[in-house]
N, C-alpha and C positions, 0 to 999 in steps of 0.2 A: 875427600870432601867435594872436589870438581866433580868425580865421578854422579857422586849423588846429584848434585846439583846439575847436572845433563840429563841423568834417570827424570826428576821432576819436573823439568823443562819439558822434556816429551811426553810424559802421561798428559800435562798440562794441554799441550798441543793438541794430541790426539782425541783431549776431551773435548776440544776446541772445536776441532774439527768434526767430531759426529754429531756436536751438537747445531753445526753449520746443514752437514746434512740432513738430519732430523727434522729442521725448520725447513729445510726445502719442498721435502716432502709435505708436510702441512700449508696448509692457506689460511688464515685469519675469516671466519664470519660474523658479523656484527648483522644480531637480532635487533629489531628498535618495533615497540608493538603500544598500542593505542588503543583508549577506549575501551577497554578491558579485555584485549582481546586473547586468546592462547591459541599456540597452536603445537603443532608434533613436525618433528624434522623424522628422515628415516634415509641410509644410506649405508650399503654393504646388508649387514643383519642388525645397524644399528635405530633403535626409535628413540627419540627424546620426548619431550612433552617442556614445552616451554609458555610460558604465562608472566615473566617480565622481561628485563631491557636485559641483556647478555651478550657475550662473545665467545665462541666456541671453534676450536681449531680442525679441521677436518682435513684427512687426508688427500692430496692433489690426485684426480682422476677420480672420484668420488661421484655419485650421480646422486644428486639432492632433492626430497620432495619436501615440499613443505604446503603442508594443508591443515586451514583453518577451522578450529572447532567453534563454530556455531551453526544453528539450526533457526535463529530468528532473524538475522541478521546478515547484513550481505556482505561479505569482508573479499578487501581487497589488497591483494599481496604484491609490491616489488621488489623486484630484484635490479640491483644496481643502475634504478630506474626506466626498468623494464616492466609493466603494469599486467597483473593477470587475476579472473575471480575465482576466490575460492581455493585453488591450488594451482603451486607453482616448478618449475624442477628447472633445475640449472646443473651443469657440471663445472667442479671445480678445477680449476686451471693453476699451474704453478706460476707463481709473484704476483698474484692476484688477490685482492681483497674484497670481501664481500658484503654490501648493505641491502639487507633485509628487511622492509619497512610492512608494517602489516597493519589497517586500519578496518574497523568496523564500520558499516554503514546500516540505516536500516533500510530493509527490502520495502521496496511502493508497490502498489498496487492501483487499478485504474476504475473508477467507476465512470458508467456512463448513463445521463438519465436524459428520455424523448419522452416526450409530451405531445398529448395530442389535445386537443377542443379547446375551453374555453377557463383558463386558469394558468397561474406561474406557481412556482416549483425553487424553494430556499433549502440549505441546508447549514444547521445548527452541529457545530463540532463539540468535543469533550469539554476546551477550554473555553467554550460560550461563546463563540466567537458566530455569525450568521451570513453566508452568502447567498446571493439570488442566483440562479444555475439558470443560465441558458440554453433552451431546447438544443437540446443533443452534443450538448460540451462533454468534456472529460474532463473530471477530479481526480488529480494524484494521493494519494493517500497512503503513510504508512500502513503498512500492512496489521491486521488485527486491529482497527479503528473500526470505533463506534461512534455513530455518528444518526443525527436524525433527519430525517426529510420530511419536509411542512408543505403540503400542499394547499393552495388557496384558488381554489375555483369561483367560477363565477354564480354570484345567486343565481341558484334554481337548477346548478350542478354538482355532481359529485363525483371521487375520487377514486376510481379503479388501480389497480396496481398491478403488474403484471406477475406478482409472485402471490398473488395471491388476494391480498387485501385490499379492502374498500373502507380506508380510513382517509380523512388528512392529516394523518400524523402518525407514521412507522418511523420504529428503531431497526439501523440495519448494522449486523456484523460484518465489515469485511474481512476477508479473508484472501481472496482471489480478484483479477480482474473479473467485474462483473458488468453488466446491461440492465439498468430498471425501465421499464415502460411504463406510461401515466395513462391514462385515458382521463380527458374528461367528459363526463356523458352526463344527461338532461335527470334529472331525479324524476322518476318513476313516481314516487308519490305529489311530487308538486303538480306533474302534468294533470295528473286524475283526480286532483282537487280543482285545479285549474278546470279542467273539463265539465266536472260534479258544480263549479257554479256558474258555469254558460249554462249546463242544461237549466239548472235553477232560474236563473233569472229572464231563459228565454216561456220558460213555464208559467211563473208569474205574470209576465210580457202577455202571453197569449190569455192568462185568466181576468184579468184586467180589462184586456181589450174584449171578450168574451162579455165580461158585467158591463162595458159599456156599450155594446150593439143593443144587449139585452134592455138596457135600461132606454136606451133610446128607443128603441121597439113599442116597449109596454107606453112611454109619453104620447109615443106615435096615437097608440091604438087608443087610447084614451082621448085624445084630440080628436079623432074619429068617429067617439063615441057622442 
């Protein structure tokens, strides 16, 4: 009966014991992910794909990538508050433990709008919201925003646009950082109406003054007569 009861003692032990060394060889990783984010681990010929909160044991000497799956979005991964975008790789160390924090952002983009002549220049967001843009500021802007720009020129001007248009009032998609240029310039039809009634009136001016030499002429000649 001792006998056996020494036999069990030592299987005991030496279960004890591989399983001391077991754990040595492994490091504890603690995933913690945000905002709905997923991403994929890969290490040896191993790939995971992870998309919630988890903990996962990985063997010490281990070289870890960990890279974020999104394409709208700017994600940002640390590692035991070591901050990196996009993708990150650490190796794992024995009696170490590792926090994994992986947050979404969304990616900005820059517009910038110059104005030239005689006019200001507001921009109307999704959620209705309207600011006045200062010649040659920079608007940050999630990326893929639409958004409108309202140009208000001065009577008797209007509104060129450097992509194109001669509206006060374009939809634009962003996408990228971009550059818009305003012009405002004198309306072409104002000027030449404007001009069409100086000749006019200098016309009538002269026919007038014409009926009255004339008329004073023939009193003349008549007084004469």
């Amino acid at each position: 009966m001792a006998k056996w009861f020494l036999l069990l003692s030592v299987i005991v032990a030496l279960s004890m014991f591989h399983n001391v060394i077991a754990d040595s060889n492994l490091s504890n990783v603690n995933f913690t992910l945000y905002n709905g984010s997923s991403i994929t681990i890969s290490y040896y010929n191993n790939v995971v794909v992870i998309s919630h909160n988890t903990s996962i044991n990985i063997p010490v000497g281990s070289v870890v990538t960990v890279q974020a799956l999104s394409t709208t979005e700017s994600p940002c991964i640390e590692v035991n508050g070591i901050k990196s975008q996009g993708t990150a790789t650490f190796t794992v160390n024995g009696g170490q433990s590792y926090n994994v924090t992986v947050t979404l952002r969304p990616i900005m983009v820059s517009l910038k709008v110059i104005y030239r002549g005689m006019g200001n220049v507001s921009i109307t967001f999704q959620n209705g919201s309207i600011i006045k843009v200062k010649n040659g500021s920079t608007i940050i802007l999630p990326d893929f925003s639409l958004i409108k720009l309202n140009a208000d020129p001065k009577s008797g001007y209007v509104s060129n646009w450097s992509n194109g248009f001669e509206s006060n009032e374009i939809w634009c998609f962003i996408s990228q950082n971009e550059t818009l240029t305003l012009d405002f310039k004198k309306d072409p039809s104002t000027g030449f109406s404007g001009g069409s009634n100086l000749l006019i009136n200098a016309a009538l001016g002269l026919l007038l003054l014409g009926i009255y030499l004339l008329q004073r002429y023939e009193k003349r000649k008549s007084e004469d007569i």
